[in-house]
C-alpha positions in Angstrom: -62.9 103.2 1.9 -60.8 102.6 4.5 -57.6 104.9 4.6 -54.1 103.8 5.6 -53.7 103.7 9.6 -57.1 104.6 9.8 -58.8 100.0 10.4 -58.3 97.8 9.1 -58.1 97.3 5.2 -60.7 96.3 2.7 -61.5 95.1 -0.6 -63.9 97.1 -2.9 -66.1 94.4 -4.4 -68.6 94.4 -7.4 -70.3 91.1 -8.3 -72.3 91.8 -11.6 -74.2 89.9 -14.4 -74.9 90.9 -17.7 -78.4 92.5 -16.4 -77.8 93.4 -13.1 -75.1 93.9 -10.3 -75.9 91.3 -8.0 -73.9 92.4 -5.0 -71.4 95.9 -4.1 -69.8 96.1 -0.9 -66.3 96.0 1.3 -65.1 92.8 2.0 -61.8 91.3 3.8 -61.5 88.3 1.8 -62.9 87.1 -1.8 -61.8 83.5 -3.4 -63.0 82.2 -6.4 -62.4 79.5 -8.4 -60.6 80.2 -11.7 -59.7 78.4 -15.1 -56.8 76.8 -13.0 -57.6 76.6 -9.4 -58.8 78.5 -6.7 -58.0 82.3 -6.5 -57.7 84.2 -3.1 -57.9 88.4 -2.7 -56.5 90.0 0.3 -56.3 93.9 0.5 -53.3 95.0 -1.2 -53.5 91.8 -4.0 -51.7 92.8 -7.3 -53.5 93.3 -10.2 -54.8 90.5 -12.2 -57.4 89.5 -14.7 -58.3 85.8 -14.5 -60.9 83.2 -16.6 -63.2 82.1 -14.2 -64.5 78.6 -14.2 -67.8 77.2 -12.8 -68.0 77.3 -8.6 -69.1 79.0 -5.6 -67.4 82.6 -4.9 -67.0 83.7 -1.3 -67.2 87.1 0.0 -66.2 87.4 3.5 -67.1 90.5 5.3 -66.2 92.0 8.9 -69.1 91.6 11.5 -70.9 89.5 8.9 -71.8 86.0 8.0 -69.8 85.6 4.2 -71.9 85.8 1.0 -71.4 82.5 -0.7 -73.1 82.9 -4.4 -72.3 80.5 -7.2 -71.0 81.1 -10.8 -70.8 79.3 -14.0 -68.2 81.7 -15.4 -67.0 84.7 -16.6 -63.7 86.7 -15.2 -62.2 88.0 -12.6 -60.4 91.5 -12.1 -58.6 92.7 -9.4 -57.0 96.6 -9.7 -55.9 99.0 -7.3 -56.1 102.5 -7.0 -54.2 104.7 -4.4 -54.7 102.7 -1.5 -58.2 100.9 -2.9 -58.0 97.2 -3.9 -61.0 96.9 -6.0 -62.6 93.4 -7.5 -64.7 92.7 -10.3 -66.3 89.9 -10.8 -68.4 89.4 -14.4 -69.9 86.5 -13.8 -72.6 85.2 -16.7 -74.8 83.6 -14.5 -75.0 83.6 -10.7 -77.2 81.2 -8.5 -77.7 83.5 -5.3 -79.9 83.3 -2.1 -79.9 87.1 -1.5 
């Protein structure tokens, strides 16, 4: 991970399933939609746990083209360690293209 001063910051992503992790990886940006609207994550985000409601979730990562998946539901958890911003995203089903 990225440490203070040393680039720009980052977001410690996991994207799982019940049966497998779908996707790990840094990212700059993650929105998802939850139970009541549409949730941004920026390095640096406090830490929340969120209900997630059915629609796409967006990864976007430097230098690449942004990992667009779609979930019916599950939750959302954002926690920070030191200077790490880390996000879980449980999702029970995930239509990916990966």
């Amino acid at each position: 991970m990225a440490e203070q001063g040393s680039g720009p910051a980052v977001l410690d992503v996991h994207l799982v399933t019940p049966d497998r992790e779908v996707w790990a990886g840094e990212a700059t940006f993650v929105i998802a939609r939850s139970a009541s609207g549409d949730l941004g994550v920026l390095p640096g985000h406090e830490q929340v746990l969120s209900v997630m409601g059915a629609g796409p979730v967006k990864i976007e990562r430097a230098g690449e083209e942004p990992l667009i998946v779609e979930c019916d539901g599950g939750f959302l958890s954002v926690s920070r360690i030191n200077d790490t911003t880390r996000v879980d995203i449980l999702a029970e089903n995930v239509s990916d293209n990966l």
